[in-house]
DSSP file (Angstrom, degrees, kcal/mol; ACC not computed):
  #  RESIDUE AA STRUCTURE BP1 BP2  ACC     N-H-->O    O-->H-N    N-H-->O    O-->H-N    TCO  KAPPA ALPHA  PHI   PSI    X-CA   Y-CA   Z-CA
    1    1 A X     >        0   0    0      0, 0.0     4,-2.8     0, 0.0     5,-0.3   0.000 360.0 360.0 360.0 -54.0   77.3   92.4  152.8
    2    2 A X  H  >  +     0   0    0      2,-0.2     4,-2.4     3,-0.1     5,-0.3   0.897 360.0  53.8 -55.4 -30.5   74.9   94.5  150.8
    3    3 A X  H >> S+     0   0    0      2,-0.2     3,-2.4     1,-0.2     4,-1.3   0.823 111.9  52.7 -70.2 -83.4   77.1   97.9  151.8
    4    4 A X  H 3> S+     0   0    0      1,-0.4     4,-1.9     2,-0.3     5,-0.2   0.500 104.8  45.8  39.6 -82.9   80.1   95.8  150.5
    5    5 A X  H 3X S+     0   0    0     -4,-2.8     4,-1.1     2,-0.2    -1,-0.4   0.868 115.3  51.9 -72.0 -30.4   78.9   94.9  147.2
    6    6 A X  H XX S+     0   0    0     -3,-2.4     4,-1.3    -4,-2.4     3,-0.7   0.959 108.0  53.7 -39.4 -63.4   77.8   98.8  146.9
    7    7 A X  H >X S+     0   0    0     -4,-1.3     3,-2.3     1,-0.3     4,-0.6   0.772 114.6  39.1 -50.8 -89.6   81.2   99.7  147.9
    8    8 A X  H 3X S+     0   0    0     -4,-1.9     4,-1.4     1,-0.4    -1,-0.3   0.424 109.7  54.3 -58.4 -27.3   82.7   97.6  145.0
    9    9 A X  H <X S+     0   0    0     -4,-1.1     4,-1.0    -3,-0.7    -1,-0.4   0.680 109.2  51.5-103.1   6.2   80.5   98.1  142.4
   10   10 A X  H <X S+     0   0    0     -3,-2.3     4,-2.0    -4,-1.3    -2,-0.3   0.876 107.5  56.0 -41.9 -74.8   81.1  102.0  142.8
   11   11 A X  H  < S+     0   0    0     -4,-0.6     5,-0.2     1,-0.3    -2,-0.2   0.688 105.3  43.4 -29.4 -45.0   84.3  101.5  142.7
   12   12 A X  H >X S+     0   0    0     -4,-1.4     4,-2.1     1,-0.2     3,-1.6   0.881 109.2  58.9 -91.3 -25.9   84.5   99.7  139.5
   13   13 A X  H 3X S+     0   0    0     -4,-1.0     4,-1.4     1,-0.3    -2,-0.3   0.915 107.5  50.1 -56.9 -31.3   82.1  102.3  137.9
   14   14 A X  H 3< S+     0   0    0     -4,-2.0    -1,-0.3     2,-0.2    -2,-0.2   0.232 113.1  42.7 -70.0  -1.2   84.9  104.8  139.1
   15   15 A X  H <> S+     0   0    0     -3,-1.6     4,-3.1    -5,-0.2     5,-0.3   0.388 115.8  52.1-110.7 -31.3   87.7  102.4  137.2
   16   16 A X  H  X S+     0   0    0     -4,-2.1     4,-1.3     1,-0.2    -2,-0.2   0.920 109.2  46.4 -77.1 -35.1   85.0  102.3  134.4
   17   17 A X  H  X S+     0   0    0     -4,-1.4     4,-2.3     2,-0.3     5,-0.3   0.898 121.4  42.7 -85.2 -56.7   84.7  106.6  134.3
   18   18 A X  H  > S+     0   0    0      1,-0.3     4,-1.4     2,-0.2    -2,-0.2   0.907 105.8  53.0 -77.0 -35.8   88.6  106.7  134.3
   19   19 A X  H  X S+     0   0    0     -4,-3.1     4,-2.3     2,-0.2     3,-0.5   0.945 115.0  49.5 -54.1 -48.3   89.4  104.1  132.0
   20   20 A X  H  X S+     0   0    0     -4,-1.3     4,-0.8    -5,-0.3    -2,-0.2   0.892 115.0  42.7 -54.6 -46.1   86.7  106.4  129.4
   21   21 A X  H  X S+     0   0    0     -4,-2.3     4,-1.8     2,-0.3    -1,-0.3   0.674 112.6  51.0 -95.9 -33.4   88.2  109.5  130.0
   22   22 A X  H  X S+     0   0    0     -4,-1.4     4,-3.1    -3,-0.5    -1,-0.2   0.844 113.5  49.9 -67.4 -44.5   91.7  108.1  129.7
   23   23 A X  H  X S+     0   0    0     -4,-2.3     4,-1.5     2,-0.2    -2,-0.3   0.787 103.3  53.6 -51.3 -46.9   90.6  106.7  126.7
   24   24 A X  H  X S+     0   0    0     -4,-0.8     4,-2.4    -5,-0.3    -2,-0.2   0.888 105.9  55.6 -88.9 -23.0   89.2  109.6  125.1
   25   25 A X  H >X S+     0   0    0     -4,-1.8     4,-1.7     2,-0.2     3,-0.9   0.977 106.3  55.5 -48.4 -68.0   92.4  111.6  125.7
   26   26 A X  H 3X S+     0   0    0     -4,-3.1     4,-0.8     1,-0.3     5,-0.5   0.684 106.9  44.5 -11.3 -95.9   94.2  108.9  123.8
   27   27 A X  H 3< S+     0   0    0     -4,-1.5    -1,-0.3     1,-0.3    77,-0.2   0.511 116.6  47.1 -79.6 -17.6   92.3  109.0  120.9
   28   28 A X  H XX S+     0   0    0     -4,-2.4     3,-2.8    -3,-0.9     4,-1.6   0.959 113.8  49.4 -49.7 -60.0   92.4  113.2  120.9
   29   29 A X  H 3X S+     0   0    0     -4,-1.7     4,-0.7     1,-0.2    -2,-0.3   0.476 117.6  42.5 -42.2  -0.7   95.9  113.1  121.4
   30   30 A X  H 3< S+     0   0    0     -4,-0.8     4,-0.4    -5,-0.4    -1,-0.2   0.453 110.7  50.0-126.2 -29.1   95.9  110.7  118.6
   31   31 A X  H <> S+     0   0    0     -3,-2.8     4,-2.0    -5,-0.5    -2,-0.2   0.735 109.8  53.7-105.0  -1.0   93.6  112.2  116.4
   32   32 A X  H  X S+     0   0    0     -4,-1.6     4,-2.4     2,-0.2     5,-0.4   0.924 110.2  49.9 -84.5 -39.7   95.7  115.8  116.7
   33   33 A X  H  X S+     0   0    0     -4,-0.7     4,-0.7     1,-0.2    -1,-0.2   0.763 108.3  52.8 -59.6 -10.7   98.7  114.0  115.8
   34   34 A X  H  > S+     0   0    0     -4,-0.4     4,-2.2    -6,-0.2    -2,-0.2   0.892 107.9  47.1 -82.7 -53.4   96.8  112.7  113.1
   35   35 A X  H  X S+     0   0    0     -4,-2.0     4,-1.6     2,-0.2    -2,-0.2   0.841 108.2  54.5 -82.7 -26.3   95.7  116.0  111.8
   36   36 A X  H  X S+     0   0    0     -4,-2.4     4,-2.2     1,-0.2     5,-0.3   0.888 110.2  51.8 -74.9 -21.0   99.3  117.7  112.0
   37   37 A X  H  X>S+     0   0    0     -4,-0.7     4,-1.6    -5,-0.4     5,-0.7   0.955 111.0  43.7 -58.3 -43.9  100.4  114.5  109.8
   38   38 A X  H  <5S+     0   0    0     -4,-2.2    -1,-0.2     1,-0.3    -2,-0.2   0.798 109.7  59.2 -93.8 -13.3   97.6  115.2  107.2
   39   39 A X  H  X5S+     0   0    0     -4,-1.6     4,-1.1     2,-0.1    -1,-0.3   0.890 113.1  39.1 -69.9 -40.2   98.6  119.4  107.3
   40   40 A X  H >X5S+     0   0    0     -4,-2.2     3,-2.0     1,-0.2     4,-1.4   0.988 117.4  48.4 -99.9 -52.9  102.4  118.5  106.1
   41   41 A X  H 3X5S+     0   0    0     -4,-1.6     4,-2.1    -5,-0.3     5,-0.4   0.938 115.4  43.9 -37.1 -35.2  101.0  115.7  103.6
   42   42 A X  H 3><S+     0   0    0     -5,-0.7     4,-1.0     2,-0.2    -1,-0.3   0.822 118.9  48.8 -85.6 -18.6   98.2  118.6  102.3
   43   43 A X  H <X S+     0   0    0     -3,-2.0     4,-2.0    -4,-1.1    -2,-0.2   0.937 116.4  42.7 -95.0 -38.6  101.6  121.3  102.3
   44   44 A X  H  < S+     0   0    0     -4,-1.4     4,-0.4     2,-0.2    -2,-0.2   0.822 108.2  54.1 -86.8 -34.4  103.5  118.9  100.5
   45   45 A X  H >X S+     0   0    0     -4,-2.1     3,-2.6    -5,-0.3     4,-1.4   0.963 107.0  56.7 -16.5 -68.5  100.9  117.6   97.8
   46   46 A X  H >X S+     0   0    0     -4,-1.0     4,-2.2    -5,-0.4     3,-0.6   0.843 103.2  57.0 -60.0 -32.0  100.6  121.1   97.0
   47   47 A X  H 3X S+     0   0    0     -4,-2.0     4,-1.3     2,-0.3    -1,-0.3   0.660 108.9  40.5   4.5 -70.3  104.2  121.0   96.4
   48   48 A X  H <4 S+     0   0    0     -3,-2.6     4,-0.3    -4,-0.4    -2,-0.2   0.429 109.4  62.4-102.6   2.5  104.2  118.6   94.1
   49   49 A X  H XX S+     0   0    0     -4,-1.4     4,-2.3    -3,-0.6     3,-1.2   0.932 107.8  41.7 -68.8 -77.8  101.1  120.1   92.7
   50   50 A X  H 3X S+     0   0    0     -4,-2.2     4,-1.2     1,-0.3     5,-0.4   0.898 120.3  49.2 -28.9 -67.0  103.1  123.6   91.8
   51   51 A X  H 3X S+     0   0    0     -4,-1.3     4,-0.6     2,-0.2    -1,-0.3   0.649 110.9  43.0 -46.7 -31.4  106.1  121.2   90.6
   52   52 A X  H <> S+     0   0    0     -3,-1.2     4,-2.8    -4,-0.3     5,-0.2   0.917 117.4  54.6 -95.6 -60.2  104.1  118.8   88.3
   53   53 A X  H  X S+     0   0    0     -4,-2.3     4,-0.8     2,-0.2    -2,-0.2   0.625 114.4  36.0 -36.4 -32.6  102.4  122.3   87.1
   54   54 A X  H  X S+     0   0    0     -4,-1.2     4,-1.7     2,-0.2     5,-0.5   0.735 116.7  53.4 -75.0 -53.1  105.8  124.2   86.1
   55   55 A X  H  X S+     0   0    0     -4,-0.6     4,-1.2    -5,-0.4     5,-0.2   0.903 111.6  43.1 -59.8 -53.8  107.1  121.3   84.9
   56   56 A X  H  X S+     0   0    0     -4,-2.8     4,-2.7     3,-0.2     3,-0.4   0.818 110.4  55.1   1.8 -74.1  104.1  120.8   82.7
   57   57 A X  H  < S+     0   0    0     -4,-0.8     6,-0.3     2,-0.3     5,-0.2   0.959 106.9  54.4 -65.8 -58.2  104.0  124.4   81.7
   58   58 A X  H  <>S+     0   0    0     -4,-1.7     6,-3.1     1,-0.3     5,-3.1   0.657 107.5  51.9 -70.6  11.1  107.7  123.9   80.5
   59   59 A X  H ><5S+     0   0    0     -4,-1.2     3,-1.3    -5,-0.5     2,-1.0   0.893 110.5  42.4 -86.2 -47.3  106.9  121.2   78.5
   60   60 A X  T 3<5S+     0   0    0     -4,-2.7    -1,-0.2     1,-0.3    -2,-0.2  -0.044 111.4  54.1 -88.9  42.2  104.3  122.7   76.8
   61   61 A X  T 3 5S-     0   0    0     -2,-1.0    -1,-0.3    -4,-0.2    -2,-0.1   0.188 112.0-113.2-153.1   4.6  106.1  126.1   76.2
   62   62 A X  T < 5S+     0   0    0     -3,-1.3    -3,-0.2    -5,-0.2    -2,-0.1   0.750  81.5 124.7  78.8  31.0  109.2  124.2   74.6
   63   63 A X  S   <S+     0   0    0     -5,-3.1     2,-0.8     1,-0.3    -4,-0.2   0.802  76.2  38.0-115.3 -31.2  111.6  125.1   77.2
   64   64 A X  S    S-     0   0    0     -6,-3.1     2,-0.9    -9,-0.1    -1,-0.3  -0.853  92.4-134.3-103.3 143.2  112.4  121.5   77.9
   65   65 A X        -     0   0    0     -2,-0.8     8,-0.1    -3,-0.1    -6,-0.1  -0.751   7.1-138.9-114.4 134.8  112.5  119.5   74.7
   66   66 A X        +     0   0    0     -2,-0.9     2,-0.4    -7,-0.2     3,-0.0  -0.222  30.0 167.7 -76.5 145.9  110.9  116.4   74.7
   67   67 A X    >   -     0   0    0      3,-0.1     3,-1.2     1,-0.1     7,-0.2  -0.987  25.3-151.2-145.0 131.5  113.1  113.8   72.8
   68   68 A X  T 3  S+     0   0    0     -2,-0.4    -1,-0.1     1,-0.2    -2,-0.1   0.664  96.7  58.6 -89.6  -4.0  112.0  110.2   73.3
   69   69 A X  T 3  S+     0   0    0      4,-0.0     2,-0.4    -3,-0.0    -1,-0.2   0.194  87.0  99.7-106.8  23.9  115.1  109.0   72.9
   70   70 A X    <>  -     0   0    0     -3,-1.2     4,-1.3     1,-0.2     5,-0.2  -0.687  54.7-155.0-100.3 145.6  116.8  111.0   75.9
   71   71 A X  H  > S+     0   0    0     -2,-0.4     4,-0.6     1,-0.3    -1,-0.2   0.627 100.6  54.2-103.2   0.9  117.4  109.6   78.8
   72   72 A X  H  > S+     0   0    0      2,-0.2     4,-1.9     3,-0.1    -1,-0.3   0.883 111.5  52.6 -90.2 -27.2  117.2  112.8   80.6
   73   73 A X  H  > S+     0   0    0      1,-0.3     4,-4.1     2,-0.2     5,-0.4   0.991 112.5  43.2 -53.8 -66.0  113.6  113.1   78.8
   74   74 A X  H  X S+     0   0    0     -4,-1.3     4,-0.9     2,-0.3    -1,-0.3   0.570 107.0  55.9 -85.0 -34.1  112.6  110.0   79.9
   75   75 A X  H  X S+     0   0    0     -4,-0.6     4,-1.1    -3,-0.3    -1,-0.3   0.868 111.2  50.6 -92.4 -52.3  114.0  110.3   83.8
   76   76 A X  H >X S+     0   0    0     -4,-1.9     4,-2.5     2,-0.2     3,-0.7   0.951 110.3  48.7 -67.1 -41.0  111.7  113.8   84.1
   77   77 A X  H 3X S+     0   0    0     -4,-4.1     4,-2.0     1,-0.3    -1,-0.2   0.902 110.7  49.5 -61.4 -25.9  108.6  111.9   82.8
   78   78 A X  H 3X S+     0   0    0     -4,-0.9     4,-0.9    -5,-0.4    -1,-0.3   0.667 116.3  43.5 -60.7 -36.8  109.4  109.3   85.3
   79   79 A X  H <X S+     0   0    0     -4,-1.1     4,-1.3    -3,-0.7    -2,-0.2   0.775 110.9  49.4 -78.5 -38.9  109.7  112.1   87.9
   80   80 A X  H >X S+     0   0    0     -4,-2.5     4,-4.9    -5,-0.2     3,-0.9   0.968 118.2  45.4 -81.6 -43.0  106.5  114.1   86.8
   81   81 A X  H 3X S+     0   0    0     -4,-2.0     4,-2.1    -5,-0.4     5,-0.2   0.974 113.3  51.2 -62.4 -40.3  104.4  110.3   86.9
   82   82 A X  H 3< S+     0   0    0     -4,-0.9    -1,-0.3     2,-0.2     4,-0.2   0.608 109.1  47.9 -54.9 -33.3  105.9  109.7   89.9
   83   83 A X  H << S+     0   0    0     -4,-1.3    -1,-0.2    -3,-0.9    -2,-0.2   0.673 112.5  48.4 -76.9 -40.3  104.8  113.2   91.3
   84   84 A X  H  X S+     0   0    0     -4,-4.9     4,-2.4    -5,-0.2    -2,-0.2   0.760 105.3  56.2 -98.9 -13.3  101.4  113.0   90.4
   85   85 A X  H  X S+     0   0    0     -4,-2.1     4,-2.3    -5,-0.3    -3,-0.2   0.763 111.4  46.5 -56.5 -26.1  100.9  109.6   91.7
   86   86 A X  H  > S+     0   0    0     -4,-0.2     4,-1.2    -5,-0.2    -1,-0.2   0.708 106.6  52.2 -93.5  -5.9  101.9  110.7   94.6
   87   87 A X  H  > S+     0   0    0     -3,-0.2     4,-1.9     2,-0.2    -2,-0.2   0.811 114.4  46.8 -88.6 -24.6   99.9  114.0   94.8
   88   88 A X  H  X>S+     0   0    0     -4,-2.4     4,-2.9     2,-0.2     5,-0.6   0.969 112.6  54.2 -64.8 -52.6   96.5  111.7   94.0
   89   89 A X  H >X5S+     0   0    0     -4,-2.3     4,-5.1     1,-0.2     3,-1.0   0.775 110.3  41.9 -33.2 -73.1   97.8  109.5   96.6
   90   90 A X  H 3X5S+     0   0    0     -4,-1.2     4,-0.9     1,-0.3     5,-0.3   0.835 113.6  58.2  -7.2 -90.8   98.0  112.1   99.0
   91   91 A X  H 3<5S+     0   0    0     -4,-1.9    -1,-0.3     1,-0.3    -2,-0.2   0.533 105.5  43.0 -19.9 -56.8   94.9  113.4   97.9
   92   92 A X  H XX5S+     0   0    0     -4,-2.9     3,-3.6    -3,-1.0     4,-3.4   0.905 105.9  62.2 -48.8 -66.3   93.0  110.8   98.4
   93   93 A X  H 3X<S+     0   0    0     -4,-5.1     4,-2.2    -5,-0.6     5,-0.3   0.915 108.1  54.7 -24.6 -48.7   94.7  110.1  101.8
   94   94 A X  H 3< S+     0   0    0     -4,-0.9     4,-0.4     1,-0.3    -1,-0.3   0.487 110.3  36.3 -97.1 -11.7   93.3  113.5  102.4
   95   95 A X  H <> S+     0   0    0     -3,-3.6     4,-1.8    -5,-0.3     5,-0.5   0.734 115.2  52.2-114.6 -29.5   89.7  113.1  101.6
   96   96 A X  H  X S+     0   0    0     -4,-3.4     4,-0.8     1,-0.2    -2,-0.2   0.817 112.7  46.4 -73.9 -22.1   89.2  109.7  102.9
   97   97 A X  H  X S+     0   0    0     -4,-2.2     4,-1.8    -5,-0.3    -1,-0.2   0.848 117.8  40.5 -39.1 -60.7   90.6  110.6  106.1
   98   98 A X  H >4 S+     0   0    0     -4,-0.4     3,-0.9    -5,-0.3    -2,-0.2   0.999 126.6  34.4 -75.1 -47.0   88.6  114.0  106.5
   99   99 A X  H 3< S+     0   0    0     -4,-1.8    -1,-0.2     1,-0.3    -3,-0.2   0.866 124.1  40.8 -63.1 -37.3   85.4  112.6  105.2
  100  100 A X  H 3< S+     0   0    0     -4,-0.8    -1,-0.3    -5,-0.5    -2,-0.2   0.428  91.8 120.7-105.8   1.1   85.6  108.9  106.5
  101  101 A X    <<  -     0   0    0     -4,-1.8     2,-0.3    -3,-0.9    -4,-0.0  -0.364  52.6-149.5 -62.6 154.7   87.1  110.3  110.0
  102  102 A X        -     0   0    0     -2,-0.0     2,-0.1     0, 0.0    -2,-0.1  -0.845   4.8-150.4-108.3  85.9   85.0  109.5  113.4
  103  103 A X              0   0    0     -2,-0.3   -75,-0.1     1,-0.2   -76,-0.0  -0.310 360.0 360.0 -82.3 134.2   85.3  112.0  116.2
  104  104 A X              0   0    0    -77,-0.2    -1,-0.2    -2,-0.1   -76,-0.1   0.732 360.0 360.0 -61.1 360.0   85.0  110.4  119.9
């Protein structure tokens, strides 16, 4: 009876070992897919980083001229807010991720 209950509880430490192990693949595989997401979010920030930065620069160098009553004016400032919200977003993504990650 006692070899028995030896046998079995062996056994489930040996379900318990494989279930961990299985588990911590998961959650590498998981956390490398995680880090090639947050390389093409960091390639593509910077992206829109270069772009908000020209586009800047040709504002302030006259080459586009701002008219408040243009609706093509008014569609690129809408693009450029739009550009940098999304490059803080990003950005953020990117530090709260690396800083506030847990490695198993």
């Amino acid at each position: 009876m006692k070899n028995q209950l030896d046998m079995v509880l062996e056994e489930l430490r040996i379900a318990m070992n494989q279930k961990s192990s299985l588990e911590s693949c998961i959650k590498a595989a998981d956390n490398h897919i995680l880090q090639e997401q947050l390389q093409a979010e960091c390639a593509e920030n910077k992206e829109l980083q270069e772009r908000i930065k020209a586009l800047e620069q040709q504002l302030s160098s006259g080459t586009i001229v701002k008219e408040s009553s243009s609706p093509q004016q008014d569609a690129l400032d809408e693009y450029t807010k739009e550009l940098k919200k999304k490059a803080q977003y990003q950005a953020f993504e990117y530090f709260s991720s690396t800083f506030l990650e847990v490695e198993p």
